[in-house]
N, C-alpha and C positions, 0 to 999 in steps of 0.2 A: 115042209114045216121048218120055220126056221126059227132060232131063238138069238132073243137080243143080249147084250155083251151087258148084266147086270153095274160093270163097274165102267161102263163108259157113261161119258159126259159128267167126269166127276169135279168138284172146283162150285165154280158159281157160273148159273144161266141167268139170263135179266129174260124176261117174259113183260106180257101187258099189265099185268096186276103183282111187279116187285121182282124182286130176287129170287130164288133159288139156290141155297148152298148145300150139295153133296159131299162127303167124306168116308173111307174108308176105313175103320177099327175093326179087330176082329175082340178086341180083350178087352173096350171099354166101357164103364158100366153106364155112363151118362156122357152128355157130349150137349155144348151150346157154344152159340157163335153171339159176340160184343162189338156193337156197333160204337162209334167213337165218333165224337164231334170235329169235322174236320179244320176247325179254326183251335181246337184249343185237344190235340191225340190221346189225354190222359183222361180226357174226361170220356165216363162211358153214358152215352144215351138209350142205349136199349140193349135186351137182353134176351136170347132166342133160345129156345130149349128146341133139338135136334132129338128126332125118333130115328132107332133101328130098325131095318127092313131084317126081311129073311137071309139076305145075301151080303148082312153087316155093314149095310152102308147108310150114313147117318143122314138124313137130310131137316133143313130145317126151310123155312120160307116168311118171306119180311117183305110187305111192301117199302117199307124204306130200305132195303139195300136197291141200290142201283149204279150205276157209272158213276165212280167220283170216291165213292163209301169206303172208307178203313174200316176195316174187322179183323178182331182176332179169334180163335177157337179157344177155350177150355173143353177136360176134357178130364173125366175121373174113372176109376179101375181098383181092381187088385192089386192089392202088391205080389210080388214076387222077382224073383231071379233077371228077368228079361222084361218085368215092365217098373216105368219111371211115372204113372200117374199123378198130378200134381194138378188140380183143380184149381191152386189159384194163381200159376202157369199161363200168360196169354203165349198160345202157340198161333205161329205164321199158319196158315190155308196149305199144304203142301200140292195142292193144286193150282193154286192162284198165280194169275198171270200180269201182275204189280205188284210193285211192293213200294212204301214208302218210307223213309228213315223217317223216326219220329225224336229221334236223342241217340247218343254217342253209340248208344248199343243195343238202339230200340229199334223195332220195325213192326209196320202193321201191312197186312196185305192189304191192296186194294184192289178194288173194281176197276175192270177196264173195259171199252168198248168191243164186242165183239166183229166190229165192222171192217177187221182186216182180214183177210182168207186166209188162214193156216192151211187149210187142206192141200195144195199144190204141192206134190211130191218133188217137184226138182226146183233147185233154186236158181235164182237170173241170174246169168252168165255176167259178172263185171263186166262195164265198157276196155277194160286195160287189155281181156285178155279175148284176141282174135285167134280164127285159125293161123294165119302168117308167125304169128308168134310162140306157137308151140315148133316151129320147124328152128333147128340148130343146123348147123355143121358142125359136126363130131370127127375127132383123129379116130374113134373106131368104121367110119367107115370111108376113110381117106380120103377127106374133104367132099365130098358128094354131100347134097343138102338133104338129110331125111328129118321125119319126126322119132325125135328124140322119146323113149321111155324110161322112166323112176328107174328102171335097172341100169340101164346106160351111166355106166359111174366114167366113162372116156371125160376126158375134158374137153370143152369145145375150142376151133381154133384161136378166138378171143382169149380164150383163159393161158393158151400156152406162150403167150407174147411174156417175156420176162419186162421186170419194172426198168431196166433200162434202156430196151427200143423205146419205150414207151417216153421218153426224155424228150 
């Protein structure tokens, strides 16, 4: 029996019939996402009221969000000590994977396409950096060529030529 990870896939999924936006609150009492006209970021075109699950994760769904879409969240609560709720607060997506400046100190998250693989655990090796070029000669091991490691503070032969052979 296996169980799924309630808080994954959180942010926005694009499906065949619109958006999908999930969010995580544990303290808020209402939660909706604002869509914004992408020719003119102040203006808001629609307005999405977001339900709690049992696992406090807010989700809301809109055939008009799609690739391309600024949104921001609001989002209301209690007061207290440790929360800041502020319902007419446009907060960024904290999952959202765009973001667009909209004014000096504005920003709306945006939809992006999902068409590039994040899942690949290791990242592609730069062209700059070959095996040949991890190998030094180090004064620690008396001019013999090895590969050099982050411990090895030796300087290598290059480095101990003083600025005046170098004339």
């Amino acid at each position: 029996m296996t169980s799924t990870d309630p808080l994954r896939n959180l942010g926005v999924r694009i499906g065949p019939h619109g958006g999908e936006l999930r969010v995580y609150s544990e303290n808020a009492d209402a939660m909706q996402f604002c869509l914004f006209d992408p020719k003119d970021p102040d203006w808001r075109v629609k307005s999405v009221e977001m339900h709690r699950d049992a696992d406090n994760v807010w989700t809301g769904r809109s055939r008009s969000l799609h690739v391309g879409s600024l949104y921001a969240i609001t989002v209301s609560g209690p007061p207290g000590p440790q929360n800041m709720f502020n319902p007419e607060s446009l907060l960024m997506d904290p999952y959202a994977k765009g973001l667009t400046r909209v004014g000096p100190e504005e920003w709306r998250s945006t939809v992006v396409s999902d068409g590039f693989d994040w899942g690949t655990p290791a990242s592609p090796a730069p062209h700059w950096i070959t095996p040949s070029s991890t190998r030094r000669t180090c004064a620690a091991s008396a001019g013999r060529t090895r590969t050099c490691r982050r411990s090895c503070a030796a300087p290598t032969r290059a480095s101990r030529t003083s600025p005046r052979s170098a004339i």
